[in-house]
Backbone as CSV, one residue per row, in Angstrom:
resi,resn,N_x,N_y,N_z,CA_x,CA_y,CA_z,C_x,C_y,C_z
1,UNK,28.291,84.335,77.007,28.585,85.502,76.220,29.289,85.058,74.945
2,UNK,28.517,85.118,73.960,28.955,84.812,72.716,29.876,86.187,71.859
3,UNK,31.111,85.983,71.972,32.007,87.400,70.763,32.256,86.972,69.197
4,UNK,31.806,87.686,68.354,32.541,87.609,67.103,33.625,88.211,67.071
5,UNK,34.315,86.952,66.702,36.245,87.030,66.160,36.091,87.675,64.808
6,UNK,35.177,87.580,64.109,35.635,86.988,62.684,36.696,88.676,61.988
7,UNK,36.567,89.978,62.446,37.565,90.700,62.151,38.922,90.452,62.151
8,UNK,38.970,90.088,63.926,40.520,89.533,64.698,40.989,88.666,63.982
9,UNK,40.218,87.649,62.959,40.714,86.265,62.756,41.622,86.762,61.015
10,UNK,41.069,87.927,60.546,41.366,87.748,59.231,43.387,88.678,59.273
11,UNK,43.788,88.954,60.123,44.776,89.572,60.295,45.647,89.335,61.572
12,UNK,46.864,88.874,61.594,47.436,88.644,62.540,47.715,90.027,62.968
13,UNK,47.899,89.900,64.847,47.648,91.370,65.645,46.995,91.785,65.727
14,UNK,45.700,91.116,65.201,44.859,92.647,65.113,43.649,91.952,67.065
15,UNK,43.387,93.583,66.954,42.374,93.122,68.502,41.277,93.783,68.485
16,UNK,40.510,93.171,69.510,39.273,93.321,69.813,39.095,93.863,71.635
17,UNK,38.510,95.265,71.814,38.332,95.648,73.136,37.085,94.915,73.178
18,UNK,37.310,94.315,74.780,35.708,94.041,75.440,35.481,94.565,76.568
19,UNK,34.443,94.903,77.130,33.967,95.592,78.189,32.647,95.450,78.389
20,UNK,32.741,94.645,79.169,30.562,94.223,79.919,30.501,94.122,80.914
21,UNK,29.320,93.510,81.636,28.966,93.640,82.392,28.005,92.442,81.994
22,UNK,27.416,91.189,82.501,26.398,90.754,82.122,26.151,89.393,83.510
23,UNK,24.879,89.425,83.770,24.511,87.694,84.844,25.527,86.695,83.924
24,UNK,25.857,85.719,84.721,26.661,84.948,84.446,26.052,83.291,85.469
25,UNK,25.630,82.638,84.622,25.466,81.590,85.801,26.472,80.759,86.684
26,UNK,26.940,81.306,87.684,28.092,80.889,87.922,27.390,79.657,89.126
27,UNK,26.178,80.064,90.019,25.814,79.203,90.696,25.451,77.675,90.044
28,UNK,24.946,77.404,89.160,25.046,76.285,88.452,26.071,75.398,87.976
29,UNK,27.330,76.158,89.164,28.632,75.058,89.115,29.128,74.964,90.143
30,UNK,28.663,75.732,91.367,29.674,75.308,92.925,28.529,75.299,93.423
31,UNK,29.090,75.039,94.646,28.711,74.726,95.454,26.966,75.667,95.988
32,UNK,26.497,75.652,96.759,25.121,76.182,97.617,26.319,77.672,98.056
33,UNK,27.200,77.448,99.045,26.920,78.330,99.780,28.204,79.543,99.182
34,UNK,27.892,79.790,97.484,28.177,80.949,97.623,27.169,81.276,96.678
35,UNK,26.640,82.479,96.442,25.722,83.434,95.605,25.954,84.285,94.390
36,UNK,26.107,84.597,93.261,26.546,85.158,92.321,25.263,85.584,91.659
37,UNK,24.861,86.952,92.614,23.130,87.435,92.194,23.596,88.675,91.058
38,UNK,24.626,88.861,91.141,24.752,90.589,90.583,25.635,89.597,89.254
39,UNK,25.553,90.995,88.153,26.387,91.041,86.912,27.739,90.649,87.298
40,UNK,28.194,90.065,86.401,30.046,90.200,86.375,30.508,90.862,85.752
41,UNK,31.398,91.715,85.897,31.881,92.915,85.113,33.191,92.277,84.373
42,UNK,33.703,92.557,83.143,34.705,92.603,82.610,34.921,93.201,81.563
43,UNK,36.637,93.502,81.477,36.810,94.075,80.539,38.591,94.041,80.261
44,UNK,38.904,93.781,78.811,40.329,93.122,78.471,40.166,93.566,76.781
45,UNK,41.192,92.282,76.336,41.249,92.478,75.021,41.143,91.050,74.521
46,UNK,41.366,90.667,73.466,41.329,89.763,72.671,42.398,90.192,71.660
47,UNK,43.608,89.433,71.077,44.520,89.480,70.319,45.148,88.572,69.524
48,UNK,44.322,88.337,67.874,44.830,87.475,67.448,46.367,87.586,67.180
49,UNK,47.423,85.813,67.564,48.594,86.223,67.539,48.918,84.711,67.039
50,UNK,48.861,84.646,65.451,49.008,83.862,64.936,48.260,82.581,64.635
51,UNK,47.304,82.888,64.752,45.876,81.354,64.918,45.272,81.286,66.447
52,UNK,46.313,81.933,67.156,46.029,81.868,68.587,45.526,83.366,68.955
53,UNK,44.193,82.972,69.935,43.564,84.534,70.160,43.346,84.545,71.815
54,UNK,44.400,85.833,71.848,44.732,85.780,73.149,43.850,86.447,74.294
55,UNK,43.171,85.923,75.021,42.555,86.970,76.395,43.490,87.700,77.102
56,UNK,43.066,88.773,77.090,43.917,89.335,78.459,42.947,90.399,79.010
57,UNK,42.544,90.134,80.387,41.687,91.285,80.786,41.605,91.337,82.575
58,UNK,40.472,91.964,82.953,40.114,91.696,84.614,38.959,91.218,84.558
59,UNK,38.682,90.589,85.685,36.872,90.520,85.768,36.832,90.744,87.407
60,UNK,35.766,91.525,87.138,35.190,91.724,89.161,33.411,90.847,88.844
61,UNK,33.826,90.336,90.424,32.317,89.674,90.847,32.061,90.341,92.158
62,UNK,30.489,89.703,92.324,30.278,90.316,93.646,29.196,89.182,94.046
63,UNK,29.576,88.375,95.333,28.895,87.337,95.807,28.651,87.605,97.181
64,UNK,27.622,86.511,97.467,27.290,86.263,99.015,28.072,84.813,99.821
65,UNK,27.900,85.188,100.843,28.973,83.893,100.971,28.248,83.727,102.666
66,UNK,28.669,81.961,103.251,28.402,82.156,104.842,29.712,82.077,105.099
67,UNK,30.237,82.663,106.656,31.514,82.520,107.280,31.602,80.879,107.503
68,UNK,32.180,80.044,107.239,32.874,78.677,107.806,33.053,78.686,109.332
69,UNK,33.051,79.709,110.003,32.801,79.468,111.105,31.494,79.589,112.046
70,UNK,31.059,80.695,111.937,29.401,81.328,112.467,28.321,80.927,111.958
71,UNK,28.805,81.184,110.721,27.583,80.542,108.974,26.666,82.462,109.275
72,UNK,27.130,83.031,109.917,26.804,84.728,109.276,27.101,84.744,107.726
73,UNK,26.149,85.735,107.360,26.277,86.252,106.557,27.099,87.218,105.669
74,UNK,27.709,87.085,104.565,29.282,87.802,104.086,28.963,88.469,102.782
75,UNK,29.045,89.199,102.235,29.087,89.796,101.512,30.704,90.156,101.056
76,UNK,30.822,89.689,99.688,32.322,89.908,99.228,32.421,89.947,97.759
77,UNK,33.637,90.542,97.327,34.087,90.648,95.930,35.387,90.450,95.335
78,UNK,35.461,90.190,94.410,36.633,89.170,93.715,36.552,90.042,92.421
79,UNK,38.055,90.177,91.989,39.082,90.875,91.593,39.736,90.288,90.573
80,UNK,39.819,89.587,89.636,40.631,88.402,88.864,41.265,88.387,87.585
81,UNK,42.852,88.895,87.753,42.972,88.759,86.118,42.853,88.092,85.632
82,UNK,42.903,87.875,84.109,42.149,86.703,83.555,43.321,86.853,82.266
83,UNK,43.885,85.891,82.031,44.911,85.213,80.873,44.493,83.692,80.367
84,UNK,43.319,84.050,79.242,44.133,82.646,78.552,43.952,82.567,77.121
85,UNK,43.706,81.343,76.442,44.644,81.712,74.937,43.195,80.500,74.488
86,UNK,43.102,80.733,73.009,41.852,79.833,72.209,42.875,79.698,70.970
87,UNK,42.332,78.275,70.529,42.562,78.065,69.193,41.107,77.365,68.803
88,UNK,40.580,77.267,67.307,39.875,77.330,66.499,40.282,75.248,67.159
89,UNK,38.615,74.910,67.044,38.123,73.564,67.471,38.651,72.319,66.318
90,UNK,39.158,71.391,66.642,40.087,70.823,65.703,40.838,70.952,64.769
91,UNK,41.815,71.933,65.674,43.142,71.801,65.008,44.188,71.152,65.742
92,UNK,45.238,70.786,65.231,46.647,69.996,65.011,47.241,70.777,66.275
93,UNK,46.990,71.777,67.217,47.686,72.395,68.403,46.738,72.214,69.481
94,UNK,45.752,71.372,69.557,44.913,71.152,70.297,45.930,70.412,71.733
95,UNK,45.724,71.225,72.595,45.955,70.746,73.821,45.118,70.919,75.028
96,UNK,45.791,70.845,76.516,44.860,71.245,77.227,44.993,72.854,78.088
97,UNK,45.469,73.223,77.625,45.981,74.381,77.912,45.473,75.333,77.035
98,UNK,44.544,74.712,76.675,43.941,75.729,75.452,42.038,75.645,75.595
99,UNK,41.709,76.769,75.358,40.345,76.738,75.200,40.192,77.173,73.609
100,UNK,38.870,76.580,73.452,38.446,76.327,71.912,37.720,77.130,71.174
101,UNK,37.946,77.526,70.349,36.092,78.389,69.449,35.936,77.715,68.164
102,UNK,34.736,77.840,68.195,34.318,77.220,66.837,33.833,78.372,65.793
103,UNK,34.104,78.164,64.411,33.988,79.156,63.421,34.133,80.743,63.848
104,UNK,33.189,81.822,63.928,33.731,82.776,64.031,33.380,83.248,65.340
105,UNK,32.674,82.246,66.320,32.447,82.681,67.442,33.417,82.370,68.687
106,UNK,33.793,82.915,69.606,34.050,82.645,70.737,32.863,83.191,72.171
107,UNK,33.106,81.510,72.579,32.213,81.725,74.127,32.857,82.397,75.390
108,UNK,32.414,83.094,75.867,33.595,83.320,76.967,33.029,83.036,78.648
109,UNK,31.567,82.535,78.842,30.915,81.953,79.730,31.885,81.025,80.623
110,UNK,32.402,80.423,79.886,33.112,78.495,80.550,34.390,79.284,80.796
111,UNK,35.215,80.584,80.306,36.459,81.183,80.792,35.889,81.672,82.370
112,UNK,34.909,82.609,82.256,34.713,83.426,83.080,34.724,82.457,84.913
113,UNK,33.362,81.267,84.214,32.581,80.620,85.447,34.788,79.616,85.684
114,UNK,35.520,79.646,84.787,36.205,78.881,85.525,36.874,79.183,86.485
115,UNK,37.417,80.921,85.656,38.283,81.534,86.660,37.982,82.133,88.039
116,UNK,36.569,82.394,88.226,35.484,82.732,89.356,35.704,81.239,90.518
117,UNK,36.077,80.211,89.985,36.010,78.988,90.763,37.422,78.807,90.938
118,UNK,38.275,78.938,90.172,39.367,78.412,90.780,40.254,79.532,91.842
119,UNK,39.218,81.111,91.762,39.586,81.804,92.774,39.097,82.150,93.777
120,UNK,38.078,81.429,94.154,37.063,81.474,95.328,37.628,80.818,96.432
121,UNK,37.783,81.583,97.519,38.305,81.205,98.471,38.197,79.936,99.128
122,UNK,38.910,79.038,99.841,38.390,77.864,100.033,37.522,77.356,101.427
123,UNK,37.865,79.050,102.367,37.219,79.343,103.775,36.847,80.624,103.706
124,UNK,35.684,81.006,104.121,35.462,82.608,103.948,35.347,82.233,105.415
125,UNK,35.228,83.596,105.980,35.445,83.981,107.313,34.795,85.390,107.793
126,UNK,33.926,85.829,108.441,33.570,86.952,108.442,34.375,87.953,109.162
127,UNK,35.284,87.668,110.171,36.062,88.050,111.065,37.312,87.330,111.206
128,UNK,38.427,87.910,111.707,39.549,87.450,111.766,39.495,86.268,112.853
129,UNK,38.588,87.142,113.701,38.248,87.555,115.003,37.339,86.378,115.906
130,UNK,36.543,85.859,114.307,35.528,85.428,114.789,35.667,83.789,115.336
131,UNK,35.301,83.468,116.647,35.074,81.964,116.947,34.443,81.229,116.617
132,UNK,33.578,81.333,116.010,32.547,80.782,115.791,31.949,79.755,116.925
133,UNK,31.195,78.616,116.268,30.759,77.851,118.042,31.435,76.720,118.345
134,UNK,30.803,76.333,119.679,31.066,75.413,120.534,30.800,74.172,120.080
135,UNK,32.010,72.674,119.542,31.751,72.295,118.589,30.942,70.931,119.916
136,UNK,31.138,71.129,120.878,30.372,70.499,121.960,28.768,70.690,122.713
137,UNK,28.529,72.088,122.683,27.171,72.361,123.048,26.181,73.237,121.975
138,UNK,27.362,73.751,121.297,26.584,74.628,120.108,26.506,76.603,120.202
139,UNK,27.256,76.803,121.506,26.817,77.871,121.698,27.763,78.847,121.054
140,UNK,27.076,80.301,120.225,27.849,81.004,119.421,28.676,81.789,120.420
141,UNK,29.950,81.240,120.402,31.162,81.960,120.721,31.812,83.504,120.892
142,UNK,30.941,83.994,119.858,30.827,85.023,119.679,30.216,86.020,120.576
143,UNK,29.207,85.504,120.924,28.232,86.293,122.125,27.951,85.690,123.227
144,UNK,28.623,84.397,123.267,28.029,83.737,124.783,29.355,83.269,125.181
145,UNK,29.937,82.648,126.361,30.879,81.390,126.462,30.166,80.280,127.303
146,UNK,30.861,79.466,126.668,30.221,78.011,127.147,30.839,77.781,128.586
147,UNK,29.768,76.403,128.999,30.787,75.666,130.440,31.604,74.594,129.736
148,UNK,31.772,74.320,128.707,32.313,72.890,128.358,33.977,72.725,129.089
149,UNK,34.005,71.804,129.293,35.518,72.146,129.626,36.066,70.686,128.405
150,UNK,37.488,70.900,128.241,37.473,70.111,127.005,38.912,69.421,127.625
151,UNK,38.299,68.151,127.837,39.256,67.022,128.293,39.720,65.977,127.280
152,UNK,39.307,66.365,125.924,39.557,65.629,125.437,41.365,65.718,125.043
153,UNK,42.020,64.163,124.846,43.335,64.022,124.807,43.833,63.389,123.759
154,UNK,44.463,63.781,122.626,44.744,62.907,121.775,45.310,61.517,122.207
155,UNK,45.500,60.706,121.606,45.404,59.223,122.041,46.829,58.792,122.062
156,UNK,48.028,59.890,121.039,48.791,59.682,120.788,49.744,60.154,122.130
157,UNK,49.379,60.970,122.626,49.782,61.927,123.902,49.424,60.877,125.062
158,UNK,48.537,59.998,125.149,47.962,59.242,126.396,49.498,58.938,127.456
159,UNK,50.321,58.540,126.631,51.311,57.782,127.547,52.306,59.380,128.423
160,UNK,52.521,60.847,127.621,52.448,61.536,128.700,52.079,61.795,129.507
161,UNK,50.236,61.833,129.958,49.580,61.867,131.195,49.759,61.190,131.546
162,UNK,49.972,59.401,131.701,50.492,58.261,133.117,52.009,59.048,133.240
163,UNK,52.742,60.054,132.388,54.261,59.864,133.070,54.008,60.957,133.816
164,UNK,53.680,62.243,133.441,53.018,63.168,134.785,52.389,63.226,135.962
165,UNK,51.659,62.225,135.804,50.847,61.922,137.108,51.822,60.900,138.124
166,UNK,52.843,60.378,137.644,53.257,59.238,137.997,54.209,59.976,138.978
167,UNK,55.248,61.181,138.669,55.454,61.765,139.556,55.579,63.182,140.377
C-alpha cells in the first residue's frame, strides 16, 4: 500500500486519516501453517511531527490457523495497535527504530506484514481443553483413549526408583 505524504510533509502537525481494507501478502513471510486469505483492515493516522511522520492506528486480520495440538482446523482474528514512526531515506537520524520513505511516498505493506508477525501467536490451540494425540500410538485423544501405558522415566530420577524399591 503505497500513501502520499507529500501534503503532511509540507507543514509540521499536519495529518493524514487512513482507513482500508486491502489483501496484504502476509503468507509470503511465515510460516505454511497460518493463512491470511481475507483483506486486512486498517485504519489510524499519520502525523507529521517534525521530519518525523508518525503512525498511529489499529489493524484487524483474519486467518486460518492448525491447533499445535490436533492440527484441527482454527479459524481466528487479530486485533493490533500499530505505533511506529518514518523518517525520509537518508537522513542524519537514520536508525533502527525507524522505518523509511522515500520522496513523497510512504509504503505501509513491510509495517503491516511486520506487526501481523510479531503478534501471531506462537501456539494456537483450538481448545483449552484439547489433548491432542498419543505421542506413542497416534491416537486422537480427543475421541478415543489409548492402551499405552507410559513408563517412561527421566534418567535423572533413575536413582529414586532403586531407593523405593529398595525398601
Amino acid at each position: 500500500m503505497r500513501i502520499d505524504i507529500s501534503n503532511i510533509l509540507k507543514h509540521n502537525g499536519a495529518s493524514l486519516k487512513l482507513d482500508f481494507s486491502e489483501p496484504i501478502r502476509v503468507n509470503d513471510f511465515i510460516a505454511e501453517d497460518f493463512d491470511f486469505d481475507q483483506p486486512v483492515s486498517f485504519k489510524g493516522t499519520l502525523v507529521n511531527a517534525g521530519g518525523i511522520v508518525k503512525l498511529d492506528g489499529e489493524l484487524w486480520a483474519e486467518y486460518r490457523a492448525k491447533c499445535s495440538r490436533c492440527l484441527g482446523d482454527i479459524e481466528s482474528k487479530m486485533h493490533i495497535a500499530v505505533k511506529e514512526d518514518f523518517i525520509e531515506e537518508g537522513s542524519d537520524k537514520a536508525e533502527e527504530d525507524f522505518y523509511t520513505y522515500q520522496g513523497k511516498f510512504l509504503e505501509l505493506d513491510k509495517v503491516i506484514i511486520d506487526n501481523i508477525i510479531l503478534n501471531l501467536p506462537v501456539k494456537q490451540v483450538c481448545d483449552e481443553t484439547c489433548k491432542g494425540y498419543c505421542p506413542k500410538c497416534g491416537v486422537d485423544l480427543n475421541n478415543n483413549e489409548c492402551k499405552c501405558i507410559n513408563e517412561d522415566i527421566d534418567p535423572r530420577m533413575e536413582v529414586f526408583k532403586k531407593f523405593f524399591s529398595e525398601n
